[in-house]
N, C-alpha and C positions, 0 to 999 in steps of 0.2 A: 800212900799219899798221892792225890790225884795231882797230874803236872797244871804247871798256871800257862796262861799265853798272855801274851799283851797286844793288844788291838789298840789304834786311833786312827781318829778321822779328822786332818790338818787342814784346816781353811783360813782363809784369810783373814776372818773375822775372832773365829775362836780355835781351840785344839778340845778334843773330846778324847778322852783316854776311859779306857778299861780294861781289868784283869779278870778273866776267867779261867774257871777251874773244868780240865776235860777229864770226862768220867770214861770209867773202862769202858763204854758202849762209844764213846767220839763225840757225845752229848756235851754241849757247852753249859757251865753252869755262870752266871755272872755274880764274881764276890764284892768289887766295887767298882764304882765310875768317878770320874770327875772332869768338870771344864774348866779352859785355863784361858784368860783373851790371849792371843798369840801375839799381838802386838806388842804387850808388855812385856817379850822373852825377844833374847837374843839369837835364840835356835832351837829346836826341838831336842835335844840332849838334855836343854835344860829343865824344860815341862816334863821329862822322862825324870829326872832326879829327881823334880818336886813332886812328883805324881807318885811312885815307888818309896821315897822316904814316910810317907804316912802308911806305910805296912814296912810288914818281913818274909814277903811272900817271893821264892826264887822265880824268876823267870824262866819257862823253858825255851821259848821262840817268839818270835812278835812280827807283824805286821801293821801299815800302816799305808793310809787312802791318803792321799796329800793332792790338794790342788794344785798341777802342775806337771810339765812332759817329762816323766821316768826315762832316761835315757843313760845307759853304760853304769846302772843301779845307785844313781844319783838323780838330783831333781834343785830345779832353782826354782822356788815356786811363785807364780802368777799374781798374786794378791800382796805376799809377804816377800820381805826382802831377808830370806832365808834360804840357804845352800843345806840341801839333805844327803849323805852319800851314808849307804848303808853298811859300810865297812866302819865307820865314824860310829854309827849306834849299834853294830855288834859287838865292838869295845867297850864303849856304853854301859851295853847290858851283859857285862863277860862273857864276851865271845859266844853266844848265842846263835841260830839263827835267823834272820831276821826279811823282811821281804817289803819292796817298796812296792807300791800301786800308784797307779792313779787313783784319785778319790773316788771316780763314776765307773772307772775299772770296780773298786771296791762295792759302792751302790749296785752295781750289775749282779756282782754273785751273789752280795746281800739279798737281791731279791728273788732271788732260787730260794729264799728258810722262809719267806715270809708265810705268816698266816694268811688266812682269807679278811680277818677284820684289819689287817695291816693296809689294805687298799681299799678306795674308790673307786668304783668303778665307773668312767666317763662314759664310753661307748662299747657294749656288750659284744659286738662285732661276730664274726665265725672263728671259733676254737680250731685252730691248724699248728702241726707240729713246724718249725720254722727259724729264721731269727728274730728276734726280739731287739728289742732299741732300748736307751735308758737316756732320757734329758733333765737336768737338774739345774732352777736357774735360784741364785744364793748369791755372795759375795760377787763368783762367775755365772759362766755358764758352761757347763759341763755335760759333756754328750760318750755312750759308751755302747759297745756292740755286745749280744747275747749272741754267738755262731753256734748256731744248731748244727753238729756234726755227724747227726743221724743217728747216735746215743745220748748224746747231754749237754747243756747249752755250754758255751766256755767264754768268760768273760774276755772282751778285745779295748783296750783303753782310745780313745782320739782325743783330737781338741778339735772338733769338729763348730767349739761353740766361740772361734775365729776367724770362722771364713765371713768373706762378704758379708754384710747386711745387702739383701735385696727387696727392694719398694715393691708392693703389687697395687699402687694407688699413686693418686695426687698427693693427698696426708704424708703419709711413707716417704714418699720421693723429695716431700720440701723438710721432712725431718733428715732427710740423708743429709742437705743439702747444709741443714744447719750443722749438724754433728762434725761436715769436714771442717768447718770452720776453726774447728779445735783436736780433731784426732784426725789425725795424719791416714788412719784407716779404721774403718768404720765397723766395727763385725757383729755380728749376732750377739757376742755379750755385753756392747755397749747399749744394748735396748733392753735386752732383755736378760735383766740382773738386777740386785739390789740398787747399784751406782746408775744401770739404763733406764731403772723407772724415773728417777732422778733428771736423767736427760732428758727424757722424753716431757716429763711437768716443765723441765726446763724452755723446751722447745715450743712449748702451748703458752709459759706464759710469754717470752721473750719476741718470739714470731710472730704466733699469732693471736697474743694478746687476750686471750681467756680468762674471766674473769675466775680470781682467787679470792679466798673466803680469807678474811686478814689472822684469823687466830693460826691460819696454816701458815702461812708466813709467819706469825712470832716464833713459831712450835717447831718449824723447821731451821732456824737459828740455834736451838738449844736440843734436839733429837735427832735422830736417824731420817734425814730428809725419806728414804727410801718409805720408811714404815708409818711417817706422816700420812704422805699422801697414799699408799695403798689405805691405812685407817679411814681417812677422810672421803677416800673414793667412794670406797664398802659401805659407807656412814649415809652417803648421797649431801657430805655438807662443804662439798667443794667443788662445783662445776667442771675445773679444770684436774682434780684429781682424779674423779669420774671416765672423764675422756680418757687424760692419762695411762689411767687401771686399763679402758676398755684397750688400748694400742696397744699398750704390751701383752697384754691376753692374747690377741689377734696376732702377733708378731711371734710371742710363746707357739699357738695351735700350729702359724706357718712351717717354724722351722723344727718341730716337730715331724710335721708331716714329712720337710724334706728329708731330716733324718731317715723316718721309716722307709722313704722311694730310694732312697741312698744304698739303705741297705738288704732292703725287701723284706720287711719286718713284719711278715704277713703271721708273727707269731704274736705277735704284741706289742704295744709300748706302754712304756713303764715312765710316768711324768715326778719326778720328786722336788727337792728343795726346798727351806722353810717357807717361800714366799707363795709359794703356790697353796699351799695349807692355810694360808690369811686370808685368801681371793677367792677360798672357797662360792661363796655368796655368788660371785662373780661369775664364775666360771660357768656354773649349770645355768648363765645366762645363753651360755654358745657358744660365743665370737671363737671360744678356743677352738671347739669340735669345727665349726665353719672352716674357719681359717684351714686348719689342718685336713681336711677332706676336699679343698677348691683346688684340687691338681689335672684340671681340665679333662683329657680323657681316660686319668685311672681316678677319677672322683669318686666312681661306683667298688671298685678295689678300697681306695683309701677308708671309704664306710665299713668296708667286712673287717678290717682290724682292730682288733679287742685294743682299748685306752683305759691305763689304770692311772689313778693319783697313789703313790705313797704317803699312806698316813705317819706311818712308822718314823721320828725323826733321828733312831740312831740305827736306818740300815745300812751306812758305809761303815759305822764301827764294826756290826755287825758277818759283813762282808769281809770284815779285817780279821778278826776274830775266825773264821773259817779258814781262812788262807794260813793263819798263822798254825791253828791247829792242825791244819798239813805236815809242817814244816816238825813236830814233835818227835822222835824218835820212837 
């Protein structure tokens, strides 16, 4: 009997679980998946019970990408008002064992299995052995390091998608100015995330007065304001979603880029998140690749590094899924 593992990938919006089966080669095979909104549970123990009670499949080990800082193998996470500690769900799952990640910790390894049709590729750049970068922008924004150690990359977790917002413009600079108005501190994932496209539409209409297409305004009453206006942007039937899409593309390609000069990611970067996969349209307009190669005099550096999109939308389960089949005796 081949052993099972259990993988998920914890966001704020949803939880994504999987049970795979590893074959005598270390081959992952996947028996079932399911997603659960994470809002409607009162901790992942419990998406663990309801995900598990629809089989009778034993668990051997499990892992899990959770949005939020892993620290003393515990986690409060970022989006959700959920306390994770991994003693709690080795219990759980009888005493198992069991491994917490960051989510983009998770997304990083994930992207060591992937195929070649699992990405897009932005910029073809020069092929160099090296670190690699991973930025995912979704409910947060999440950023994680590939260290090339000179045999194999090894995934490093941050929350790198906290620090500062920094303006490279007038625009930029009177969105900063709007944004204090209401968050006390202003970082890279209040722009650039599901809730920062939001801000940002906010800030174009509220500021500086943009005009909006009125069906977006009913539409964003009764749906995901975030996925309004990316639709409507992509659409070309909202002037001020349009701008919108294009700032946070540009703000995306920025901090990006910083990312890669951060950590000399001269091996690659690696763009995911569902909302990047919507903006497609968008994207091979530019602003992204601009934004993230305008680093004054390593401009001509910043172009030789290969830029992929992941297509793939469950490479943190993925990535969970490996770590756990680690952990199998």
């Amino acid at each position: 009997m081949p052993a099972h593992v259990l993988a998920g990938d914890i966001g704020g919006t949803k939880t994504a679980l999987a049970l795979y089966a590893v074959t005598r080669s270390g081959q992952l095979a996947l028996v079932r998946e399911a997603s659960f909104p994470s809002q409607r549970y009162a901790g992942l123990e419990q998406v663990v019970h309801a995900f598990l009670a629809a089989g009778s499949e034993r668990v051997a080990a499990a892992a899990f990408g959770i949005a939020g800082p892993v620290v003393d193998d515990a986690v409060t996470t970022t989006n959700l008002p959920w306390r994770i500690e991994r003693a709690a769900l080795a219990r759980a799952l009888g005493s198992v064992e069991v491994r917490l990640m960051n989510d983009l910790e998770a997304t990083a390894l994930g992207a060591l299995f992937l195929r070649p049709d699992d990405l897009l590729t932005l910029n073809a750049g020069t092929e160099r052995p090296g670190n690699r970068a991973v930025i995912a922008a979704g409910t947060g924004l999440g950023q994680a390091i590939l260290f090339w150690d000179g045999v194999q990359h090894r995934p490093v977790a941050t929350e790198g998608g906290h620090v500062e917002f920094a303006p490279r413009d007038d625009r930029e600079a009177a969105l900063l100015e709007f944004l204090r108005r209401t968050f006390t501190h202003v970082s890279y994932e209040r722009i650039v995330s599901g809730p920062g496209l939001a801000n940002i539409f906010r800030f174009l209409d509220e500021a500086l007065r943009r005009p909006v297409a009125p069906a977006v305004r009913e539409r964003m009453q009764r749906e995901d304001p975030g996925s309004v206006i990316g639709e409507a942007g992509i659409a070309g039937t909202c002037a001020a979603c349009a701008e919108a899409v294009d700032i946070f593309l540009a703000a995306y390609g920025a901090q990006a880029g910083n990312l890669a000069l951060a950590t000399m990611a001269i091996g690659g970067v690696y763009v995911g998140g569902g909302i990047v996969t919507k903006l497609l349209p968008r994207i091979s307009a530019g602003s992204f690749m601009r934004a993230f190669t305008a680093k004054g005099r390593y401009t001509e550096l910043m172009a030789e590094i290969p830029v992929h999109i992941i297509l793939n939308p469950r490479i943190a389960q993925l990535g969970a899924a490996h770590a756990a089949c680690v952990l199998v005796d």
